[in-house]
C-alpha positions as a Markdown table, in Angstrom:
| # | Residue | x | y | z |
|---|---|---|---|---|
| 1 | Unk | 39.0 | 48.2 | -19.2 |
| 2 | Unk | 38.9 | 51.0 | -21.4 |
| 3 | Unk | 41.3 | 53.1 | -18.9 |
| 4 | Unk | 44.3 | 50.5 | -19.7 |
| 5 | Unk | 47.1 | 52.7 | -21.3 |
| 6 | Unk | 47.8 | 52.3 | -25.1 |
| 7 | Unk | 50.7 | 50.6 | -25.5 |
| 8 | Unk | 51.8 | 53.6 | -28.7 |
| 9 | Unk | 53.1 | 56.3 | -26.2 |
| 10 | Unk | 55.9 | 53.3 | -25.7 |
| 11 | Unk | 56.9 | 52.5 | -29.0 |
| 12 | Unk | 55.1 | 55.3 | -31.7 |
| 13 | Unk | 53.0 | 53.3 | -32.5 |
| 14 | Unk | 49.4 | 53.9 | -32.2 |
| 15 | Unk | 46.6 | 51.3 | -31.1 |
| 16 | Unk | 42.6 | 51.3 | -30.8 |
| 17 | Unk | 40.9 | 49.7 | -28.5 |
| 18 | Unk | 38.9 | 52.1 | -27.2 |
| 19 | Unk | 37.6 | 55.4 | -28.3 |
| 20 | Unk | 38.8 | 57.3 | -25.7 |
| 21 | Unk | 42.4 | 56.2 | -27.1 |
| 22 | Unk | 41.7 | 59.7 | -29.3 |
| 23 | Unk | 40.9 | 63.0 | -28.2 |
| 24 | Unk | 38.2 | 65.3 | -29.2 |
| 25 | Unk | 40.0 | 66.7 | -31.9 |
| 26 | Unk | 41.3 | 63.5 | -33.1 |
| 27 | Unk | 38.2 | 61.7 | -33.1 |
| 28 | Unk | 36.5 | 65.0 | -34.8 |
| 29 | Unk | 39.3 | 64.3 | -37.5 |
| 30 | Unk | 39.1 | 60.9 | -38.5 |
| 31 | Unk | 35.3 | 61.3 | -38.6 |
| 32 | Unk | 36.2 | 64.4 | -41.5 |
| 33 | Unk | 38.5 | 62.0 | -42.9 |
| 34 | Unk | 35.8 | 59.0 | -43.1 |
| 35 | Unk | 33.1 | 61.7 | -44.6 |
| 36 | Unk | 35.6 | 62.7 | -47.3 |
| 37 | Unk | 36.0 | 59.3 | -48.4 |
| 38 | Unk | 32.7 | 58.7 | -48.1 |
| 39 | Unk | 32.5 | 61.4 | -50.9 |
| 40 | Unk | 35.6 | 59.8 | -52.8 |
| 41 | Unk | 37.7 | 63.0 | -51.9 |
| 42 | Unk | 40.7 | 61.1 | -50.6 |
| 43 | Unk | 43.9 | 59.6 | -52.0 |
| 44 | Unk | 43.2 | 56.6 | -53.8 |
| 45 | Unk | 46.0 | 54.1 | -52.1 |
| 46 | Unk | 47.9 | 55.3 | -48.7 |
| 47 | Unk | 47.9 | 51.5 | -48.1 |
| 48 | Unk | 49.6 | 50.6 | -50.9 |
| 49 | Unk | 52.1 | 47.2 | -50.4 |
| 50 | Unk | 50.9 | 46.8 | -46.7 |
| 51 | Unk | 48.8 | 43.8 | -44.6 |
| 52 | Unk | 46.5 | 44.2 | -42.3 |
| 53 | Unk | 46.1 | 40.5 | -40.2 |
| 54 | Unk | 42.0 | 40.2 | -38.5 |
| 55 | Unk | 41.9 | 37.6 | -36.0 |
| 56 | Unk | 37.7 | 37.0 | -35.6 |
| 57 | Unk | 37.4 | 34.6 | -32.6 |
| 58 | Unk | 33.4 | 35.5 | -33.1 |
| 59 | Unk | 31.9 | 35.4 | -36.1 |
| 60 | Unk | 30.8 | 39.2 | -37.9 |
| 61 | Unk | 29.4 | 40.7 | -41.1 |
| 62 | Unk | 29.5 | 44.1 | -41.0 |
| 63 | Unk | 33.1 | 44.1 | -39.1 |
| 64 | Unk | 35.0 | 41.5 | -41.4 |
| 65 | Unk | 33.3 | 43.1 | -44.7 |
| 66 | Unk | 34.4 | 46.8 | -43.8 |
| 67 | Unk | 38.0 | 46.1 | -43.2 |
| 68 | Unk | 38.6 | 43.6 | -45.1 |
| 69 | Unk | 36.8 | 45.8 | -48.7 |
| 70 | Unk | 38.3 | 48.5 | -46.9 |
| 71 | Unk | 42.1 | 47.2 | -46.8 |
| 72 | Unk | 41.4 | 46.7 | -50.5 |
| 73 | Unk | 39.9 | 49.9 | -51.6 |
| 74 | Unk | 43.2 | 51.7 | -49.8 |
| 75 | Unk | 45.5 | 50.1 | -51.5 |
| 76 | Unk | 46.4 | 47.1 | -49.0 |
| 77 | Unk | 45.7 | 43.7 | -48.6 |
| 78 | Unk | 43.6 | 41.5 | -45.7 |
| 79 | Unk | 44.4 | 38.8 | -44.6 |
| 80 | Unk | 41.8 | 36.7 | -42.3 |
| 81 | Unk | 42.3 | 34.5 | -39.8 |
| 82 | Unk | 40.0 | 32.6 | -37.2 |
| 83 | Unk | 40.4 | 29.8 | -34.7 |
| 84 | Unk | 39.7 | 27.3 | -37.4 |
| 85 | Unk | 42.7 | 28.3 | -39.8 |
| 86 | Unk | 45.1 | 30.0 | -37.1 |
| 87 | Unk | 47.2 | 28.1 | -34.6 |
| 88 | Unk | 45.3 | 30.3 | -31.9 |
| 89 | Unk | 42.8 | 27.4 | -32.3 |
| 90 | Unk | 45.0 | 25.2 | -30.9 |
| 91 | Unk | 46.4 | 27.2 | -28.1 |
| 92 | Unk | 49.5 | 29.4 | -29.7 |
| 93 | Unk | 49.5 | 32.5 | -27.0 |
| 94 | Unk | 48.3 | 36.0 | -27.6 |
| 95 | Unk | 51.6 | 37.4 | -27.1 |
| 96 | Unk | 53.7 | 35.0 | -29.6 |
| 97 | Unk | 50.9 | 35.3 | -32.2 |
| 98 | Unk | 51.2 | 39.1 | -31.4 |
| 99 | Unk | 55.1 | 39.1 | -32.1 |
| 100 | Unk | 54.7 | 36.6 | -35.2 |
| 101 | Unk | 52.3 | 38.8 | -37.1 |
| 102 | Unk | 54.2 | 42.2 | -36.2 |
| 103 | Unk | 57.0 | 40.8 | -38.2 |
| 104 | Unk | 55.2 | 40.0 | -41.5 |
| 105 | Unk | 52.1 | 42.5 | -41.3 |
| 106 | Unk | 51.2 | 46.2 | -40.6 |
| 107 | Unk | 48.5 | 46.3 | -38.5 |
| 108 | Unk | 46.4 | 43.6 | -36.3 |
| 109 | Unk | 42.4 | 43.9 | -36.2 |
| 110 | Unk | 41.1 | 41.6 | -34.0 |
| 111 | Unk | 37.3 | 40.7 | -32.4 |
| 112 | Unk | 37.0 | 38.5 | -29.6 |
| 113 | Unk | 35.6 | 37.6 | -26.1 |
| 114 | Unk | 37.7 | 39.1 | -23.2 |
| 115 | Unk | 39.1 | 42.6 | -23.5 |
| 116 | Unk | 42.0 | 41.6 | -21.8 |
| 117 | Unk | 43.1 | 39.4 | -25.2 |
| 118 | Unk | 42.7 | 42.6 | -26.8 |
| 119 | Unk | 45.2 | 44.7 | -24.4 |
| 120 | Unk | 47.6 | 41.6 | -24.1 |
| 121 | Unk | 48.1 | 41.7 | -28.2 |
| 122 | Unk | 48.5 | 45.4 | -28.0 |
| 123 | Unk | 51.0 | 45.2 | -25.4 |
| 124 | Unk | 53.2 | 42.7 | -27.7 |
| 125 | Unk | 52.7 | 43.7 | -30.8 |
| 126 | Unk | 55.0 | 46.6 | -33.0 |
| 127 | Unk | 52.4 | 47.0 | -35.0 |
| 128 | Unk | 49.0 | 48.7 | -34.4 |
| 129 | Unk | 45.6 | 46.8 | -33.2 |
| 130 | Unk | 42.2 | 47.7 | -33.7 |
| 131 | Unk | 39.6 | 46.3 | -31.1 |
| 132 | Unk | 36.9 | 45.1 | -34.0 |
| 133 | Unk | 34.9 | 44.0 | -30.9 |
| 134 | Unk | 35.4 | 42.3 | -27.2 |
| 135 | Unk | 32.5 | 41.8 | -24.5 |
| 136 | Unk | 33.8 | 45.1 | -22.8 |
| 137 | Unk | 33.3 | 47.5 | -25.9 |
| 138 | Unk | 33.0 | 48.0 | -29.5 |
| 139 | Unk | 34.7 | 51.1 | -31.0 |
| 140 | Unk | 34.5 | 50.5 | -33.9 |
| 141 | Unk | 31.2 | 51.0 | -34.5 |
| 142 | Unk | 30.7 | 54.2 | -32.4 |
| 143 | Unk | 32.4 | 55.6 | -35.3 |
| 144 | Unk | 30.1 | 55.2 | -37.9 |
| 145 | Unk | 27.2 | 55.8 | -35.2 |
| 146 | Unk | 29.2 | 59.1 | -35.2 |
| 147 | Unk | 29.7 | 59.3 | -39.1 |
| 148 | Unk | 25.6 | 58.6 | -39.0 |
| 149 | Unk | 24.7 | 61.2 | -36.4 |
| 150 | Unk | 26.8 | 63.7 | -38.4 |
| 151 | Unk | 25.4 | 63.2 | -41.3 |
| 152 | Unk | 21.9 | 64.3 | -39.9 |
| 153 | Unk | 22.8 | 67.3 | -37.2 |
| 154 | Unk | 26.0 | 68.2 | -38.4 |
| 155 | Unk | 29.8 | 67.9 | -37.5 |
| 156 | Unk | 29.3 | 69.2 | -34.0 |
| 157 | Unk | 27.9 | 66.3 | -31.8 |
| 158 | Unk | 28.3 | 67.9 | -28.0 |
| 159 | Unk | 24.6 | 69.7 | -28.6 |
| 160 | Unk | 23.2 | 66.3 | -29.3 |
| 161 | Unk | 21.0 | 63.9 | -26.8 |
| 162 | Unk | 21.2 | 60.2 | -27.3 |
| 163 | Unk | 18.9 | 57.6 | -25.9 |
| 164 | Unk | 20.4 | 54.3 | -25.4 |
| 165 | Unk | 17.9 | 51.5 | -24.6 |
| 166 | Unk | 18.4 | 48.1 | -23.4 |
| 167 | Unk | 21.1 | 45.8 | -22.1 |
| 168 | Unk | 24.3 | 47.9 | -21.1 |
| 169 | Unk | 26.8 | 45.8 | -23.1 |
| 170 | Unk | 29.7 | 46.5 | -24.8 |
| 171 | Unk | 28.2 | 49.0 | -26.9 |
| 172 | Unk | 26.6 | 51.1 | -24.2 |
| 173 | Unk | 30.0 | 51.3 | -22.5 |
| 174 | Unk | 31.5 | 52.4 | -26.3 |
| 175 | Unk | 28.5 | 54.9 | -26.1 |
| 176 | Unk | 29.7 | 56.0 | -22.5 |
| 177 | Unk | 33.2 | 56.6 | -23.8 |
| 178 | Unk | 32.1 | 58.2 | -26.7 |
| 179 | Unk | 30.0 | 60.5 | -24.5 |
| 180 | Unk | 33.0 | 61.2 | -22.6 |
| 181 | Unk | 35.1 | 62.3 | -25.4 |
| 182 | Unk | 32.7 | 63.8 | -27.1 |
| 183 | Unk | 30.4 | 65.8 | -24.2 |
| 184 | Unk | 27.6 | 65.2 | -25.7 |
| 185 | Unk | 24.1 | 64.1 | -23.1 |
| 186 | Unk | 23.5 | 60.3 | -22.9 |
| 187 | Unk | 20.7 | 58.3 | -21.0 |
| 188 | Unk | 21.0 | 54.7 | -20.5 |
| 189 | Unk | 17.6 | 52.8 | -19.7 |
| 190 | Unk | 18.4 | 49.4 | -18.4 |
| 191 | Unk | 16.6 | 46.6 | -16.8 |
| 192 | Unk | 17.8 | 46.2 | -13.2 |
| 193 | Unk | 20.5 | 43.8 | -13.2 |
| 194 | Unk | 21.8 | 44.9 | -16.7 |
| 195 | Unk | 23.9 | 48.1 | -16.2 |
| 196 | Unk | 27.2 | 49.1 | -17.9 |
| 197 | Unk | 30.5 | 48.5 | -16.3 |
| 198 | Unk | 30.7 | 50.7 | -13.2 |
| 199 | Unk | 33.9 | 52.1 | -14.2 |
| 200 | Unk | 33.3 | 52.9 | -17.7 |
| 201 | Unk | 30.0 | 54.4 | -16.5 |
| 202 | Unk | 31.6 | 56.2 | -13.3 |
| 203 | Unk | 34.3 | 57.9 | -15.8 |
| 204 | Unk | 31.8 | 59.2 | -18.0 |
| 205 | Unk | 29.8 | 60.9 | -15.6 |
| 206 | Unk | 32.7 | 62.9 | -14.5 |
| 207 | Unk | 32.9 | 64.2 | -18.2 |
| 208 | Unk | 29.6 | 64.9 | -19.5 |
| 209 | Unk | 25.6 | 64.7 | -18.4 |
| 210 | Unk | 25.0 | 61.2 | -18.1 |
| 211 | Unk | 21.6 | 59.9 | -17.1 |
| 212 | Unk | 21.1 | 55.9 | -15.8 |
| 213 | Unk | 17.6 | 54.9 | -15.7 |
| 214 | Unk | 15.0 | 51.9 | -15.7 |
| 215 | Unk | 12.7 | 54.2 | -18.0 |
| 216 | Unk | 12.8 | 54.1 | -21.4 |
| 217 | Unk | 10.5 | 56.9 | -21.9 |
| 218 | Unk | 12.8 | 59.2 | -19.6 |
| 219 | Unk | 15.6 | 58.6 | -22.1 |
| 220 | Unk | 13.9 | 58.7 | -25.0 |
| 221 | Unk | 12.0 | 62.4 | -24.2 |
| 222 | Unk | 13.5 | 65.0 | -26.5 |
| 223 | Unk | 16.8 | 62.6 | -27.8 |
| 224 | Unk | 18.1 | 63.2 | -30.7 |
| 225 | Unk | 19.3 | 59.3 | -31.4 |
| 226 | Unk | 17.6 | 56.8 | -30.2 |
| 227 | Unk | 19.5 | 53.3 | -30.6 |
| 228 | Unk | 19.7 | 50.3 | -29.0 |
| 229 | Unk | 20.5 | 46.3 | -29.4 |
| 230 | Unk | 20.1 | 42.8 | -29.0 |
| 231 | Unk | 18.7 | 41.6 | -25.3 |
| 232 | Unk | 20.9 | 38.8 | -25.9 |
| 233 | Unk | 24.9 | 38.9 | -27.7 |
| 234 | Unk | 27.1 | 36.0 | -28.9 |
| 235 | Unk | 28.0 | 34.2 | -25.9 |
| 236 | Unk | 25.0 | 34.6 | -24.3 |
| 237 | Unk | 22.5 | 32.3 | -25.5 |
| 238 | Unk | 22.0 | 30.5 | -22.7 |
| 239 | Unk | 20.5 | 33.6 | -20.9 |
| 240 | Unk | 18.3 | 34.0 | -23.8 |
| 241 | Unk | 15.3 | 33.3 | -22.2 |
| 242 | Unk | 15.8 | 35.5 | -18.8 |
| 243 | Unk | 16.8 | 38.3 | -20.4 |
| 244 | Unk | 13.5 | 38.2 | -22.4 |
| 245 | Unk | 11.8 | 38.7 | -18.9 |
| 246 | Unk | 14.1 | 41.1 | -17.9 |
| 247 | Unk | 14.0 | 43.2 | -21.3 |
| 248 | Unk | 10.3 | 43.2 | -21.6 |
| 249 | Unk | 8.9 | 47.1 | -21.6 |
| 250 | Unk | 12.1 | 47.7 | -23.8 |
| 251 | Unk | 11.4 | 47.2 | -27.1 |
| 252 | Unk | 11.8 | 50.5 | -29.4 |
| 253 | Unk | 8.1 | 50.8 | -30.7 |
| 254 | Unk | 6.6 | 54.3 | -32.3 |
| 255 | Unk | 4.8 | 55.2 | -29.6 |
| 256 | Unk | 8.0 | 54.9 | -27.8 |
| 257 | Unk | 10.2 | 57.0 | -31.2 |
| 258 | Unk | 7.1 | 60.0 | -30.6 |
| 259 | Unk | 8.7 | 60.6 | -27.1 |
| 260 | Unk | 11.9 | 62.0 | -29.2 |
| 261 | Unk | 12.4 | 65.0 | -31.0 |
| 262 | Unk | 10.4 | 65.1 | -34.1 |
| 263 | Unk | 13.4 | 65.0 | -36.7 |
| 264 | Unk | 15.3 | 62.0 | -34.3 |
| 265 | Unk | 17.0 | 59.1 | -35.6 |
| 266 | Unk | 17.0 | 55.3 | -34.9 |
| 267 | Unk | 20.0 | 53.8 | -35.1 |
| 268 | Unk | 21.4 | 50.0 | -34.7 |
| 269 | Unk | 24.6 | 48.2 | -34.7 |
| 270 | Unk | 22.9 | 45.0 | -36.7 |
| 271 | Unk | 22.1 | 42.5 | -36.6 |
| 272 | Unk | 18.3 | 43.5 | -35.3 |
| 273 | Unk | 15.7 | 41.2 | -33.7 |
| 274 | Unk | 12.3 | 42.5 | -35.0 |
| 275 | Unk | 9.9 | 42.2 | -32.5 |
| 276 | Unk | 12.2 | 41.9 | -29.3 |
| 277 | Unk | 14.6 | 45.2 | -28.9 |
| 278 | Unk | 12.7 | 47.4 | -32.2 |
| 279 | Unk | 9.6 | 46.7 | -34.1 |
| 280 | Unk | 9.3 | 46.0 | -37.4 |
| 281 | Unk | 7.9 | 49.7 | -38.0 |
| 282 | Unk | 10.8 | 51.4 | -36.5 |
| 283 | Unk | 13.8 | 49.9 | -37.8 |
| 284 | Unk | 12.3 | 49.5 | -41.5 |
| 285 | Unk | 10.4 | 53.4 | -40.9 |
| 286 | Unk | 11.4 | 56.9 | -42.0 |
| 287 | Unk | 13.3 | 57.3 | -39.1 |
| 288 | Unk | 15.7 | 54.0 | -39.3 |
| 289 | Unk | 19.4 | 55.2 | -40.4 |
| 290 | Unk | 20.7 | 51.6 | -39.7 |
| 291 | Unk | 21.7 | 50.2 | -43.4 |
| 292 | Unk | 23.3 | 54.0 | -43.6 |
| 293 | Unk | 24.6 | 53.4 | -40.7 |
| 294 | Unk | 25.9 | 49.7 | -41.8 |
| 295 | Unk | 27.5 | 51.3 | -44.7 |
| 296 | Unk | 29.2 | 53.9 | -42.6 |
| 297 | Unk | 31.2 | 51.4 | -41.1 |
| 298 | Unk | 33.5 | 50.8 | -44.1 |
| 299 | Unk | 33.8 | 54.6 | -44.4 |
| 300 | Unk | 35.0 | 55.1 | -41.0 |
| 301 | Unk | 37.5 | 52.1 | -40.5 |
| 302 | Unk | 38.8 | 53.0 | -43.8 |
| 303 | Unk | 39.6 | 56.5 | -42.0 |
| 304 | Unk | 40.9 | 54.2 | -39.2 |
| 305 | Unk | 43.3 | 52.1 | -41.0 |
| 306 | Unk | 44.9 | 55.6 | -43.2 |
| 307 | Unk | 45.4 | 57.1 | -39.3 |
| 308 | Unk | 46.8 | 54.2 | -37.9 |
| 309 | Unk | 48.5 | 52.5 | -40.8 |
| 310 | Unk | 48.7 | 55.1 | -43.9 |
């Protein structure tokens, strides 16, 4: 859960596996920090002589490519491993890879299933850990979301009105947290059956307007960003075609895009399904930020890795 403690108040060391592991002001920060690189305005190697390890037990693009040109552009060097060149493969435990790596790296990204692999590493390693992705969130990239929204209404996001649209997933419960932190108006329109984790979804409402509905056109009316993703995630192929039935009246179309506020934005976490969650003329149209938004990534967990590592 995203609630679990960070295991950096213990030993100074500071982890992320969840955007509410940063306060406002924090997160406000690192996204100045990511925009000034962004720019080139930032030292040119804080990572200079240190490792970064990424365990990817899923397969990525945008996640591996961003940290791994990232580590490289700072200064640092990334080192990748997967189930297929790791002893994780053959069963070596989360907590003695977690110890092994700490003593020859300076910080652990890693993207997997279960969230609780995520905590357990954090828990055991003395070095920091980035959550590149689990089935319960994706912080990651809420902060080029962020970097993306900024970019368009300015560095002040608790005005703003996002429309999330589909499957509540790991990144509609990184949206709820983000909401959280951030205070800024989110509606979720999912299919019955398909809501985001009851926790995650309780705690945001507590901190901000947060609106859960089976209409997409209720969420979409005057929003600001309108976003979504895939019906169906890795892991979940077998459900592929139910959740077609389920997600049907949720596709991101124009006439669907006219509901928001003139100057809105469409944003996606990639990769997109034309035809099923957006049309063709949405995600390729004037109002599509996603390859901006793609790009954003390496800016932001660039800003990542300098907080946590530089």
């Amino acid at each position: 859960m995203s609630s679990v403690p960070s295991s950096s108040a213990v030993r100074g060391k500071r982890d992320f596996l969840s955007v509410t592991d940063l306060s406002r002001e924090e997160l406000l920060q690192l996204l100045a920090r990511a925009r000034r690189l962004s720019r080139g305005d930032e030292g040119e190697s804080p990572l200079a002589g240190q490792a970064l390890a990424m365990i990817f037990r899923k397969s990525s693009t945008r996640t591996r490519v961003s940290f791994e040109v990232g580590t490289f552009q700072l200064g640092g060097h990334a080192l990748y491993l997967s189930d297929q060149n790791s002893q994780m493969g053959r069963g070596e435990s989360v907590p003695d890879t977690a110890r092994v790596l700490s003593g020859m790296v300076d910080g652990i990204v890693i993207r997997t299933f279960g969230h609780d692999e995520v905590v357990e590493m954090a828990a055991h390693a003395s070095v920091p850990v980035i959550n590149a992705l689990t089935d319960l969130l994706h912080p990651c990239q809420l902060l080029a979301d962020l970097q993306t929204m900024e970019e368009e209404f300015g560095p002040d996001p608790s005005g703003a009105v996002v429309a999330w649209i589909g499957d509540g997933n790991n990144m509609a419960n990184s949206w709820l947290n983000t909401a959280a932190v951030l205070g800024f108006e989110l509606r979720l329109a999912c299919p019955e059956g398909y809501d985001p984790d009851p926790d995650i979804l309780a705690a945001a409402e507590e901190s901000t307007a947060v609106t859960l509905t089976r209409d997409p056109s209720e969420a979409v009316e005057g929003a600001h960003v309108v976003t979504t993703d895939v019906w169906a995630s890795m892991g979940q192929e077998e459900e592929a075609a139910a959740r077609h039935a389920a997600f049907a009246g949720f596709c991101v179309d124009d006439a669907l895009m006219e509901k928001a506020r003139e100057d809105a934005i469409f944003l996606h976490c990639l990769p997109a399904h034309r035809g099923e969650e957006v049309t063709a003329s949405v995600i390729d149209g004037p109002r599509s930020r996603v390859f901006k938004e793609a790009e954003n990534r390496l800016h932001a967990q660039k800003a990542l890795l300098i907080e946590l590592m530089g």
